[in-house]
N, C-alpha and C positions, 0 to 999 in steps of 0.2 A: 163578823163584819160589823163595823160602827154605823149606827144612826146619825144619818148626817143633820145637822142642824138648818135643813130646811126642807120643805117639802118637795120630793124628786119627783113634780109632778111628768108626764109623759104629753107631748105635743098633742092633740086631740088631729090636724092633720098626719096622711101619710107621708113620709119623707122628709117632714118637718124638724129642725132642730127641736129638742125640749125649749121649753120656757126659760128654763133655768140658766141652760148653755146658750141662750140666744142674749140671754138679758147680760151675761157675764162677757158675750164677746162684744156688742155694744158699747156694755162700760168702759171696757179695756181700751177700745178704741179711743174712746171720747177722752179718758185718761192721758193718753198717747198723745191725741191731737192738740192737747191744752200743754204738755207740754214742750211739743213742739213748737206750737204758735206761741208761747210767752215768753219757752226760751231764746228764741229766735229776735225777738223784739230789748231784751237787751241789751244793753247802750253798747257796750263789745260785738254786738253779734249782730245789732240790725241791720237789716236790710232788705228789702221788698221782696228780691229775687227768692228768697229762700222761704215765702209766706206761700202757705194755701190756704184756700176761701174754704171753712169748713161746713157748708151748706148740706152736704150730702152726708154726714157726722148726725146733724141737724135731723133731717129728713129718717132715718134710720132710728133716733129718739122716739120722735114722732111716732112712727110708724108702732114699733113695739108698745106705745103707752096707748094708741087706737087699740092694737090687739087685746088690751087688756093686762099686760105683761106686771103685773105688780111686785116681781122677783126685782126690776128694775129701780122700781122706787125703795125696795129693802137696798139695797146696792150705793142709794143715795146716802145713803147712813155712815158711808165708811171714809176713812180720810187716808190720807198717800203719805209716807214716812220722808217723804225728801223734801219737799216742802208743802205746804197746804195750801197755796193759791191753784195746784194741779187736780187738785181734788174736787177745792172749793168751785171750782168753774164748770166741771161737770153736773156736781148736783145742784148747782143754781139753775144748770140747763134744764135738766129733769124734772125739777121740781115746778121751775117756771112753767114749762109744756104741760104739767100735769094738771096745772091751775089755771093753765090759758083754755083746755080741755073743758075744764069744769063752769068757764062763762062762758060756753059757746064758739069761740074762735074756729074759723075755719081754715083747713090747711095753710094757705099760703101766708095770712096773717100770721099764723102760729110759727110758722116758719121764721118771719121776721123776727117775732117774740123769742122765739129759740137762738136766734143768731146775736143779738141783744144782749140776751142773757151771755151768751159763750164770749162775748166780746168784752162785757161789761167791766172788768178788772185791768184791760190793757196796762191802760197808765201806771197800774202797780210795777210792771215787767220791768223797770228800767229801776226801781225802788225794792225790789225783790229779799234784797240783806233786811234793809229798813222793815219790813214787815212783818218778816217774822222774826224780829229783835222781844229775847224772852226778857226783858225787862221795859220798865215802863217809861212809854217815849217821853221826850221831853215838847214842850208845847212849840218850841223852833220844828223837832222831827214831824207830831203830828200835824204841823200847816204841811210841812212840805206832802205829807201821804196824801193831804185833801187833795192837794194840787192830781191827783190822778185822775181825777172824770177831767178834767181839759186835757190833758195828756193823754187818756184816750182817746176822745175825741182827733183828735191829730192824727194818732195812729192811724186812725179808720183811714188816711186815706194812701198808706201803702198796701192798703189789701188790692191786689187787680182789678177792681169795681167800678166799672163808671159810674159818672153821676146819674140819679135816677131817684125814684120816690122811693124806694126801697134803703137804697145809702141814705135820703136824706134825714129818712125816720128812725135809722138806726143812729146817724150821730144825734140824732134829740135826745134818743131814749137812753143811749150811753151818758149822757149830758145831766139824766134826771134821776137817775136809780137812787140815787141819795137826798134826793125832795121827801119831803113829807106833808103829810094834807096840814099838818098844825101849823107851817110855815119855817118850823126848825129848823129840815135840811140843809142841802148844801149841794150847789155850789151860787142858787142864786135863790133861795128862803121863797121857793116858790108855794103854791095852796092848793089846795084842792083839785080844782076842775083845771089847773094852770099846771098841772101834772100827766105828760102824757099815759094812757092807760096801761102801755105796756110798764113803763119806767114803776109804774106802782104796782103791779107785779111782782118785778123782780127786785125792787126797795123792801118789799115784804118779805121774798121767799131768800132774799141775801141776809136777812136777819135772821130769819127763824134759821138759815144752814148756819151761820155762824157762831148764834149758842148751843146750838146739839151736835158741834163741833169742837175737838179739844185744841189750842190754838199753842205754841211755843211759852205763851204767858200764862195760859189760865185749861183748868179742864174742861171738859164740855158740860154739861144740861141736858139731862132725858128728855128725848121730844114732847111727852106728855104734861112736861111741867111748861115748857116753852108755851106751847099751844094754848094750856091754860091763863099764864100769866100773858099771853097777847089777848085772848078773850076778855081775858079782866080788866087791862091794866094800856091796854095799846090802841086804844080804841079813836085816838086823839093824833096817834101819830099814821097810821095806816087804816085805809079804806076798812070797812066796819064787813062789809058784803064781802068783799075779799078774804079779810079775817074768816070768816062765816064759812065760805065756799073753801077756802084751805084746809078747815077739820072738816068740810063734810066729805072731801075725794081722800084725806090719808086717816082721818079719823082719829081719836086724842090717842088713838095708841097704834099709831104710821107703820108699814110693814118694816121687818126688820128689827121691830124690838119687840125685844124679850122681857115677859111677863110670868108670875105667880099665878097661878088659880087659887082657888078657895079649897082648892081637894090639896094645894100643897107641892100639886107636879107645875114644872117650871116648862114653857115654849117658846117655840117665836112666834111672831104675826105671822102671816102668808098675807091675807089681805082686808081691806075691810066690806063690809058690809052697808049696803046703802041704805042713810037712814036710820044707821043701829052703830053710831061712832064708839059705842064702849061695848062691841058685841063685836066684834072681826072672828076670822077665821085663824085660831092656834095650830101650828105643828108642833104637837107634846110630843119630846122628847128625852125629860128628864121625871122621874119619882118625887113623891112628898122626900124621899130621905139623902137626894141627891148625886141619884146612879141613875145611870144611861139606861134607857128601857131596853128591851130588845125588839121588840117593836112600837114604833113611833107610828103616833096617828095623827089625822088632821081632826080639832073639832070643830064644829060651825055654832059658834058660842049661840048665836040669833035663833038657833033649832036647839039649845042644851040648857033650858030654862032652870036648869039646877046647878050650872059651872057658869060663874064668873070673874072677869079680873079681880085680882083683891090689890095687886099692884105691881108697876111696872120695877124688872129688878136691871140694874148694871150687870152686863155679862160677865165681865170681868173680876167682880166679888161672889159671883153665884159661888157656893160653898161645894166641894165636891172631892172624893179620898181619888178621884178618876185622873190621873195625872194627865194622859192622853185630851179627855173630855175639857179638863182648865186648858189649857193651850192652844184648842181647839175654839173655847171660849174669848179667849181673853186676841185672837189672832182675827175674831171677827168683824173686830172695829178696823180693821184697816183692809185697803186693797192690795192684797196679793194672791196672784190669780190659780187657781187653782185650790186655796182654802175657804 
């Protein structure tokens, strides 16, 4: 029986789905419903009738990243083979939620913040070919992709929604995801405090998914180097506390990626540890020599004062004679359900 590359931990409720299987049928869901709602929004294919209000999507995020569900956030890591905005808009949902968790927000806010997020890309829908064109736009193509935060904005209002304080903050925050505190942004070089709180949220957590995402044009970026180079280097474009509070809930090495130790065995994250961002919880399940153990364990690096990361590795080059084991590897970057 193979070691599966994560930890099969078991529900702590009776009757409860595992963590693992709860966090995988969420994903799926949210996968599903992004690309319902975008494909539907397509200049061929829109039309009101055929849109649902994915709020209960929403609420079910939520709810698992309360529980503690950190399978969910490994999950963010992975990208959809048909197009990447399907992908992309789940784990900006995720990721947002997990960050709006980490200031405080309370349910219903967060909720907004969650629907924000899921919404946030609309105006791409009708620009869909355009975007994920693997060569490099031309500056006529890249005005026209700007034009998507107003073309969202628009959008918002075939969803079923009446007006309300709820719709009116979603079309602001849809309106600002692409502000930046240094005034660079876009679509109106807005600043600082002229930025609403959610919009710099998900202006940050739309970055960071973007470079530890592989795009039609270019490969992705281990989250660890992301993370770092926004500590260092981003401080000017994105709130500095946000930066701050984003490594301290996924930590410079986020569940879901795979790491070296010092002993030479290769695992994944499971989760991190609060307060100890280069000290998370490993599921080793590979040798210093590159063979599947036969049993895989969890270490809790913050209690194993003599194992530490020595470096985060690409699963996909991990070296291994395991043919099964590479395939297994290299099929983790992406969503498909059941590997």
């Amino acid at each position: 029986m193979s070691v599966p590359l994560a930890d099969p931990a078991a529900s702590s409720r009776v009757g409860a789905l595992p963590p693992r299987r709860r966090a995988w049928d969420v994903y799926g869901e949210a996968v599903k419903a992004s690309r319902d709602i975008y494909r539907v929004l397509e200049p061929e294919k829109k039309t009101s009738s055929a849109l649902f209000w994915p709020e209960n999507i929403i609420r079910k995020i939520l709810f698992s990243l309360r529980e503690g569900d950190a399978e969910l956030l490994a999950l963010a890591n992975r990208s959809v083979s048909d197009h990447f905005i399907f992908g992309h808009v789940p784990n900006i949902t995720i990721l947002s939620l997990r960050l709006g968790m980490a200031v405080g927000l309370e349910d219903e806010d967060a909720v907004t913040l969650g629907l924000a997020a899921f919404l946030s890309e609309m105006g791409l829908a009708p620009h869909l070919e355009l975007a994920s064109k693997a060569t490099q736009l031309t500056d006529e193509e890249y005005r026209l992709l700007r034009t998507h935060v107003e073309e969202g904005m628009a959008l918002l209002s075939l969803f079923p929604l009446p007006e309300s304080q709820m719709k009116s903050t979603l079309r602001q925050v849809i309106g600002q995801c692409h502000e930046r505190i240094s005034g660079k942004g876009y679509p109106g070089g807005l600043k600082k405090d002229e930025i609403h709180p959610f919009a710099k949220i998900i202006g940050l957590v739309d970055a960071y998914e973007a470079m530890t995402h592989p795009r039609p044009w270019r490969g992705r970026t281990l989250p660890h180097l992301v993370l770092r180079k926004m500590v260092d280097e981003n401080k000017d474009e994105f709130d500095p506390l946000l930066i701050r509070s984003l490594v301290e809930c996924l930590s410079f090495y986020p569940p879901g990626t795979f790491v070296r130790l010092n002993t030479g065995e290769i695992g994944r994250v499971v989760s991190p540890i609060a307060d100890l961002p280069l000290r998370p919880r490993v599921w080793v399940f590979m040798d210093d020599s590159g063979r599947r153990l036969d049993t895989a364990r969890t270490v809790n690096l913050a209690a194993s004062p003599t194992r530490f990361i020595s470096e985060a590795v690409d699963e996909t080059a991990i070296h291994t004679s395991d043919r099964r084991l590479a395939l297994e590897l290299r099929a983790h970057c992406w969503w498909v359900k059941g590997v």
